[in-house]
Backbone bond lengths (Angstrom), bond angles and torsions (degrees), N, CA, C in turn:
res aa  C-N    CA-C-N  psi(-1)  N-CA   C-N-CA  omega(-1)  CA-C   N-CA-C  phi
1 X - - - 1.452 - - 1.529 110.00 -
2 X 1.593 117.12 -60.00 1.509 106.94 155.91 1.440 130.03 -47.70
3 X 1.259 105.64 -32.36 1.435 88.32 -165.67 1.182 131.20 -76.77
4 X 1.923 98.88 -37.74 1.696 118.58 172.43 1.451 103.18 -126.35
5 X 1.131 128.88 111.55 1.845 122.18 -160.30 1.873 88.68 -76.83
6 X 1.753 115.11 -36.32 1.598 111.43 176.44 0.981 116.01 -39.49
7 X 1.403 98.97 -56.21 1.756 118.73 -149.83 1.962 92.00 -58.13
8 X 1.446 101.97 -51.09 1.638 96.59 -168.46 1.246 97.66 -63.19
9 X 1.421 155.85 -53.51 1.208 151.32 -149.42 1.181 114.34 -69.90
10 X 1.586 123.56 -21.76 1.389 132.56 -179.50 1.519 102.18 -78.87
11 X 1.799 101.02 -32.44 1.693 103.23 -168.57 1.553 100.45 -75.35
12 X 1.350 122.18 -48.48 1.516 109.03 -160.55 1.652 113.33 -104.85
13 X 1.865 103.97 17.31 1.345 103.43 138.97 1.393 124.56 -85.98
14 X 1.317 123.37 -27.66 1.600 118.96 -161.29 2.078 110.96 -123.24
15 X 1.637 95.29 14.57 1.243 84.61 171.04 1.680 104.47 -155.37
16 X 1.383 115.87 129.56 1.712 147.23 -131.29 1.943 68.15 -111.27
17 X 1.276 99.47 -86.07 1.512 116.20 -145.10 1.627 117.91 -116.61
18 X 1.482 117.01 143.82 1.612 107.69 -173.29 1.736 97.38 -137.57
19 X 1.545 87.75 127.79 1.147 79.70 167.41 1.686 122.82 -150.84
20 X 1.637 130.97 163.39 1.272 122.39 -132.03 2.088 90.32 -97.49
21 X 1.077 113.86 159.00 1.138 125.80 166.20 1.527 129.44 -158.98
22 X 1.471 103.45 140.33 1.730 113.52 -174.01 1.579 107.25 -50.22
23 X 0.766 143.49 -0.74 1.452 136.47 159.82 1.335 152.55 -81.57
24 X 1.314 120.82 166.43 2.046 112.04 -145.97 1.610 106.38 -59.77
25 X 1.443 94.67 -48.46 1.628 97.69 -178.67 1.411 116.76 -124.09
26 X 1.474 126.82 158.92 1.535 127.94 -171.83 1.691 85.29 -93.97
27 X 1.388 87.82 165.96 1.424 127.75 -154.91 1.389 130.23 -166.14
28 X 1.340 122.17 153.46 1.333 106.77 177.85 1.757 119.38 -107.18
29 X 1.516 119.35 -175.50 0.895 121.98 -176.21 1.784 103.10 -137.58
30 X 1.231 99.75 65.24 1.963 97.63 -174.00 1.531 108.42 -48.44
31 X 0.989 126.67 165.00 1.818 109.58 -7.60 1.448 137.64 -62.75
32 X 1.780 111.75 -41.66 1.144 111.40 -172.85 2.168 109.62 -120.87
33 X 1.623 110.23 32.16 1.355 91.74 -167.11 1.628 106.00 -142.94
34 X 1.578 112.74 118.50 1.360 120.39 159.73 1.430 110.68 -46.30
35 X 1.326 88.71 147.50 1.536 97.35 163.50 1.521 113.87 -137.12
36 X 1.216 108.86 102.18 1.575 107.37 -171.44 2.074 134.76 -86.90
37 X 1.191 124.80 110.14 1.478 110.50 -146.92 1.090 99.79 -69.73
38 X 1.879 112.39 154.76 1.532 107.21 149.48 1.089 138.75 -17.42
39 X 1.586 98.13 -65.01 1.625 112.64 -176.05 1.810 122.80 -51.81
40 X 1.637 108.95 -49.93 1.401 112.10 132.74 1.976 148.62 -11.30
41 X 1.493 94.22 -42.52 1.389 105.43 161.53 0.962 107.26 -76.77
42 X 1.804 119.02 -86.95 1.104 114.50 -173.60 1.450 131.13 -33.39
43 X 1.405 116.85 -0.45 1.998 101.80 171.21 1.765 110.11 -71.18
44 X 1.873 110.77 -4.32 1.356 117.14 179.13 1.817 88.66 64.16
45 X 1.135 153.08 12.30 1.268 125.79 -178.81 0.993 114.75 -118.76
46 X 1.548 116.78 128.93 1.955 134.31 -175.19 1.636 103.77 -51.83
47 X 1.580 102.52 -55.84 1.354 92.05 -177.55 1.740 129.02 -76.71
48 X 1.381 92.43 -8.58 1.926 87.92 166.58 1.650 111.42 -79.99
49 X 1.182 126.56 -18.86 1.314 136.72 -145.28 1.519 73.23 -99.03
50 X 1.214 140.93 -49.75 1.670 134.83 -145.28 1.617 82.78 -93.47
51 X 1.279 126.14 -25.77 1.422 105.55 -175.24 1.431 121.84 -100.71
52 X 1.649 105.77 5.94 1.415 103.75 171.64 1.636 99.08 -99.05
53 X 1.491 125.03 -13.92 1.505 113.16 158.30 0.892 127.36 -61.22
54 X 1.920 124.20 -42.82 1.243 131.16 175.45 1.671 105.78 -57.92
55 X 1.156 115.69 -36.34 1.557 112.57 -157.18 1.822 98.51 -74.25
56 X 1.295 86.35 -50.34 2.146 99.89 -178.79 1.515 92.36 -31.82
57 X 1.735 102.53 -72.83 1.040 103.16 -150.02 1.482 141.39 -59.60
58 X 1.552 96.31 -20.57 1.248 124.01 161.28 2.261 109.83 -35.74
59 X 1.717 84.14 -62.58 1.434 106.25 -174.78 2.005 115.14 -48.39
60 X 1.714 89.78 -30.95 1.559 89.21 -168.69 1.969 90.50 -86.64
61 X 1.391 114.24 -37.10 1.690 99.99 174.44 1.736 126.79 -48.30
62 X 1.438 87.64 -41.84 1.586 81.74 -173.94 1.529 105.95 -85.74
63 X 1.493 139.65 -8.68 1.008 155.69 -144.49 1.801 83.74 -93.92
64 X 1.589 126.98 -52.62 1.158 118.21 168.89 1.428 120.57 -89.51
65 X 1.305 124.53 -25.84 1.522 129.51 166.90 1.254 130.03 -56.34
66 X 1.736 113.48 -46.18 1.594 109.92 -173.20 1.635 100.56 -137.41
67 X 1.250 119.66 70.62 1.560 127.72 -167.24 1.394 107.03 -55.59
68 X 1.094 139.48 1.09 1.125 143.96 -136.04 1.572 104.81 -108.84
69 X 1.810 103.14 -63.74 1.053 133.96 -162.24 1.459 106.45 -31.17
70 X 1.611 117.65 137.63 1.495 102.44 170.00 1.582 106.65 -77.98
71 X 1.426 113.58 164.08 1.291 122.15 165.49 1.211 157.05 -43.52
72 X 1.347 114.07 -11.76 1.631 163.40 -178.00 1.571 92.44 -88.84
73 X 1.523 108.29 -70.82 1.825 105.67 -156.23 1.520 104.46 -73.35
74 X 1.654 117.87 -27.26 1.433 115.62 175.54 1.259 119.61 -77.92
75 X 1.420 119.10 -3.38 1.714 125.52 168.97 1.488 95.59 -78.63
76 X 1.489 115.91 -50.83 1.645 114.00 -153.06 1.527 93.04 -65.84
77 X 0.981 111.14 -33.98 1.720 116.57 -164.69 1.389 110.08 -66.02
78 X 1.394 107.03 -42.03 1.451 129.29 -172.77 1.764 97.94 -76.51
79 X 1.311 122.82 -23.77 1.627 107.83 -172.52 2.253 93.85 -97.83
80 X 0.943 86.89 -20.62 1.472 76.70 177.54 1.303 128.53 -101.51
81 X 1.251 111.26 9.25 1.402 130.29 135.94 1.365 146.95 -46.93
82 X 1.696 78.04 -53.96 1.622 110.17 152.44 1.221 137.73 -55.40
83 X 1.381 91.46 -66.44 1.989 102.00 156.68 1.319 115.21 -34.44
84 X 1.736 119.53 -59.88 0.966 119.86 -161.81 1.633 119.50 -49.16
85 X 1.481 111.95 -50.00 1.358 139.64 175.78 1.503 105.18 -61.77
86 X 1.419 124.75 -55.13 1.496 115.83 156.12 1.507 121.26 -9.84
87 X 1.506 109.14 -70.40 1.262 130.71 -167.01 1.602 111.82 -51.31
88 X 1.358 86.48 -48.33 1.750 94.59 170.20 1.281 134.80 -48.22
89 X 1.913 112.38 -43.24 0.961 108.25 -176.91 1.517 115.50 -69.10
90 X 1.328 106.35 164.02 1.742 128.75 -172.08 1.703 98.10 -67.17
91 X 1.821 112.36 -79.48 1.018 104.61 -178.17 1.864 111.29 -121.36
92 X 1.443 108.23 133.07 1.304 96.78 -167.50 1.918 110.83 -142.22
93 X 0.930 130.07 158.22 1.212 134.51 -167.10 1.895 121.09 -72.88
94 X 1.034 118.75 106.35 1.713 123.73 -164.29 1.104 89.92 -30.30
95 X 1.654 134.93 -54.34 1.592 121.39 -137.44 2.093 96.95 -95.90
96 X 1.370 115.73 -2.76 1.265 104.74 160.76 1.882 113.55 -62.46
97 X 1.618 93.69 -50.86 1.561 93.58 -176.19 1.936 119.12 -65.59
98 X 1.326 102.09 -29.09 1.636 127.77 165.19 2.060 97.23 -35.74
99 X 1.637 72.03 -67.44 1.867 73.20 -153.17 1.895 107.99 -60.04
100 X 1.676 102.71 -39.23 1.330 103.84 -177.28 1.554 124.66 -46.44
101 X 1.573 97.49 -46.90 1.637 95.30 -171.55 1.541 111.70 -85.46
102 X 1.829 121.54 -4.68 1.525 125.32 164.68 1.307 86.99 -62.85
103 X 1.195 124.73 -72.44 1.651 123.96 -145.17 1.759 110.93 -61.70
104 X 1.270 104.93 -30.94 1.652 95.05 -172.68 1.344 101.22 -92.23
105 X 1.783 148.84 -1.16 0.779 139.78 171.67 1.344 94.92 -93.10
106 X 1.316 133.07 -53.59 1.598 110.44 164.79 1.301 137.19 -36.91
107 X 1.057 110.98 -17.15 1.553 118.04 -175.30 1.215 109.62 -110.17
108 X 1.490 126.88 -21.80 1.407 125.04 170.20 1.795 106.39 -68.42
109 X 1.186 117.61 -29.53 1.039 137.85 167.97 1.603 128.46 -22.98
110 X 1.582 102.07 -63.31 1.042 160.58 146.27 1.677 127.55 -19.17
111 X 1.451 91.39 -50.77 1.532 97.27 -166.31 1.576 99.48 -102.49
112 X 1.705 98.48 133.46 1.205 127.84 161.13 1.185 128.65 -44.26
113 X 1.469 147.40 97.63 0.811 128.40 127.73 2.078 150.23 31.00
């Protein structure tokens, strides 16, 4: 909420409920529900945990906002979201920012034309 007042407003408009699951990566369950993985916990880190909410939540906004979008451009959108909020934080872990800017250049990659 301090850090990105957006980032929270996107979260506690478009997500009701969170909940944990045995699987590789978190995800959502639209309309209104994160789904955050095991594997996810276990990194023990506050700021990965706040950025796989920010990132979800992203997923559940546009999920009712731009139904359209192919799947590719709502990942890229969704990791540079992430990034963005990255940036924000004070102190944060290299391989959060590592993975963010692999993943959204992979996915920009990706998208069609």
């Amino acid at each position: 909420k301090e850090t990105d007042s957006a980032s929270y407003e996107i979260l506690v408009n478009n997500c009701k409920d969170i909940e944990f699951a045995l699987t590789p990566y978190s995800s959502t369950h639209p309309p209104n529900t994160i789904v955050i993985s095991v594997r996810d916990m276990r990194t023990r880190s506050v700021n990965n945990i706040a950025c796989v909410l920010v990132h979800e939540s992203l997923h559940l906004h546009l999920h009712k906002n731009k139904p359209g979008l192919q799947p590719e451009e709502e990942e890229y959108l969704s990791y540079v979201h992430e990034y963005n909020f990255i940036c924000k934080l004070k102190s944060v872990e290299d391989w959060l920012f590592k993975n963010a800017i692999n993943m959204l250049l992979y996915h920009k990659s990706l998208i069609k034309d």
